[in-house]
N, C-alpha and C positions, 0 to 999 in steps of 0.2 A: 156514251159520250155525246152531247150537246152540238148540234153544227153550228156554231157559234156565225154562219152565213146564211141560215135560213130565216127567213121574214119572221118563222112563231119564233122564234130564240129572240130576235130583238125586239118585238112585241111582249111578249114576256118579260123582259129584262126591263123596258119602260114600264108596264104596268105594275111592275114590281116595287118599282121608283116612285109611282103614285101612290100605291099603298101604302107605303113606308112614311109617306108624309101626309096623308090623308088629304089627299087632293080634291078627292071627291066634296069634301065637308069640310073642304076649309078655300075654297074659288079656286082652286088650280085648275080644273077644270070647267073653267067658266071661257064661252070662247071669246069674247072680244078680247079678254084677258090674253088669253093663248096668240091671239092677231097682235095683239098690243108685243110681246115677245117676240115673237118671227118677224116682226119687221126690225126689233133690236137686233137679230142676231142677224137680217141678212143687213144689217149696217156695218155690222162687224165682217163681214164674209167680204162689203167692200173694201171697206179700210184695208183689208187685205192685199187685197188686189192694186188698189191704190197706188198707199204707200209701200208697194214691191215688197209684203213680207212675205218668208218663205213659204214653203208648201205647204211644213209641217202647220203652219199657225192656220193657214187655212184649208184645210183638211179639219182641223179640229172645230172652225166656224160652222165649215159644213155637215158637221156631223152633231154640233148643239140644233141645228136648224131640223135637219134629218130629226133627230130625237124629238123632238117641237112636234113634227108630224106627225111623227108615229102619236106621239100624246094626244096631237088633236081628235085622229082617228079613234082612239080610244073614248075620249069627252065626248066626242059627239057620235060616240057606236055607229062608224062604218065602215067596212071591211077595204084599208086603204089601198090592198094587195090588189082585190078586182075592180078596183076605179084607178089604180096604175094601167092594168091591162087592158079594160075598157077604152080607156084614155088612149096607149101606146096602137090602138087597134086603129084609134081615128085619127091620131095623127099619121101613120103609114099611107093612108088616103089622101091626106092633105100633098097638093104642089108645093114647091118652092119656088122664089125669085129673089133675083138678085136686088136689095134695095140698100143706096148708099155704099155701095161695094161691099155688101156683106147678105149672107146666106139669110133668108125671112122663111120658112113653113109656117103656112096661116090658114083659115077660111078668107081667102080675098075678096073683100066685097069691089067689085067695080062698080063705079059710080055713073 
C-alpha cells in the first residue's frame, strides 16, 4: 500500500497528471506559465480568506497551489523536498520581531 503522506506519492501523482496531458510538449511546463498560475491560485486562497469562506474551500486553494509546486519542481527538475529543508534550516536561524503587532522572521537588514 502507497503512503499516500509521503512527498514521492504526491510527486508521483503530479507527474502522473503531467503525463497524462503532455505537459511537457504542449507548455504546461513552461515556468512563467506555471508563475502566471500560482499567482491565480494564491488569488483564490485570498478570496478565501477574504470573503470568510469556509475551510473546506480553502484547504482546496491551498492544495491547487501546493499541486502548482510540486509541478513546478517537476518543470524545472529540482528536488523541492531539499530546498524545503535547506530552506526550513535557514529559517530556524533567522530572529523574529514584533512589526505592526504581528510576528516578522526575516534576514533584518538595519539600515
Amino acid at each position: 500500500m502507497t503512503n499516500t503522506d509521503s512527498y514521492s506519492a504526491m510527486l508521483t501523482a503530479v507527474q502522473a497528471f503531467h503525463d497524462k496531458h503532455d505537459f511537457k510538449n504542449t507548455g504546461g511546463e513552461e515556468l512563467a506559465y506555471r508563475i502566471a498560475l500560482m499567482t491565480e491560485e494564491l488569488g483564490e486562497i485570498s478570496a478565501c480568506v477574504t470573503k470568510g469562506k469556509d475551510t473546506a474551500s480553502l484547504a482546496e486553494e491551498c492544495a491547487d497551489l501546493f499541486i502548482l509546486l510540486l509541478g513546478t519542481a517537476i518543470a524545472a527538475d529540482f528536488p523541492l523536498d531539499e530546498a524545503f529543508w535547506a530552506k526550513m534550516k535557514k529559517l530556524q536561524q533567522r530572529e523574529s520581531r514584533m512589526i505592526n503587532g504581528r510576528i516578522r522572521v526575516s534576514e533584518f537588514r538595519d539600515m
